[in-house]
N, C-alpha and C positions, 0 to 999 in steps of 0.2 A: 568819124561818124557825124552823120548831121545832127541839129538841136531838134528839139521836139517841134517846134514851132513849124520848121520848113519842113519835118516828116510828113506833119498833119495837113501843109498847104498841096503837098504832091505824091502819096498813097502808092507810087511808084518808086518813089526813094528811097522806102522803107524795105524795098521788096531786093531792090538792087544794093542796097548796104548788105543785106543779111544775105545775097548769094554770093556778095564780096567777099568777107567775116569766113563764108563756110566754103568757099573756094580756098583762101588761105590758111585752114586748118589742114593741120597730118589727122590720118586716119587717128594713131593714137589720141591726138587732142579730141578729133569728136567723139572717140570712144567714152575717153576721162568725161568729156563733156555729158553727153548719155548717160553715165553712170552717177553723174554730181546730179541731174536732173532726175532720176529713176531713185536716187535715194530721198531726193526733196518731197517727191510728191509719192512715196511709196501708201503713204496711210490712205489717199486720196484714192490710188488708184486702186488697193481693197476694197475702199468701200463699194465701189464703184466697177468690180469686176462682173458681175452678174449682167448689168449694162452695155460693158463695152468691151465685153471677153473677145466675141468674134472680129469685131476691129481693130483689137489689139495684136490680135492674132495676125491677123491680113497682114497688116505693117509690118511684123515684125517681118514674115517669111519674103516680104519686098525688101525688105533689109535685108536679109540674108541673102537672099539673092541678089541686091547690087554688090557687098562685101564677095560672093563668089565671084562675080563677073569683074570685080576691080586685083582681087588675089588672081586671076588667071590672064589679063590684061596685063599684071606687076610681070606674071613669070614669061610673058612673050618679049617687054618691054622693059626688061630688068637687069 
């Protein structure tokens, strides 16, 4: 990972680390990952559900539908 300094000078590095990072996770790590992060910010996102119910909504079922489209990808290529 780069330092803060050279993240901040090219706004693109930061972009390309982190599809790095999440290219070489297993689905289980980004789940665990998902799940560490859903329980951090659980109070947060109560308060806050009225607000951003329907977009949270979206996401998820585009989550759920790439997790389909990678489970039926696994059973062609598995």
């Amino acid at each position: 990972m780069q330092e803060l300094s050279a993240l901040r000078g090219n706004p693109n590095a930061f972009e390309a680390d982190e599809i790095r990072l999440l290219q070489s996770m297993t689905v289980q790590e980004g789940v665990r990952q998902w799940l560490a992060l859903q329980l951090a910010f659980e109070p947060q996102l109560q308060q806050t559900a009225a607000l951003f119910a329907p977009e949270r909504q979206a996401a998820l079922a585009q989550l759920q539908l790439a997790l389909r489209r990678l489970a039926e990808w696994q059973e062609r290529h598995g």
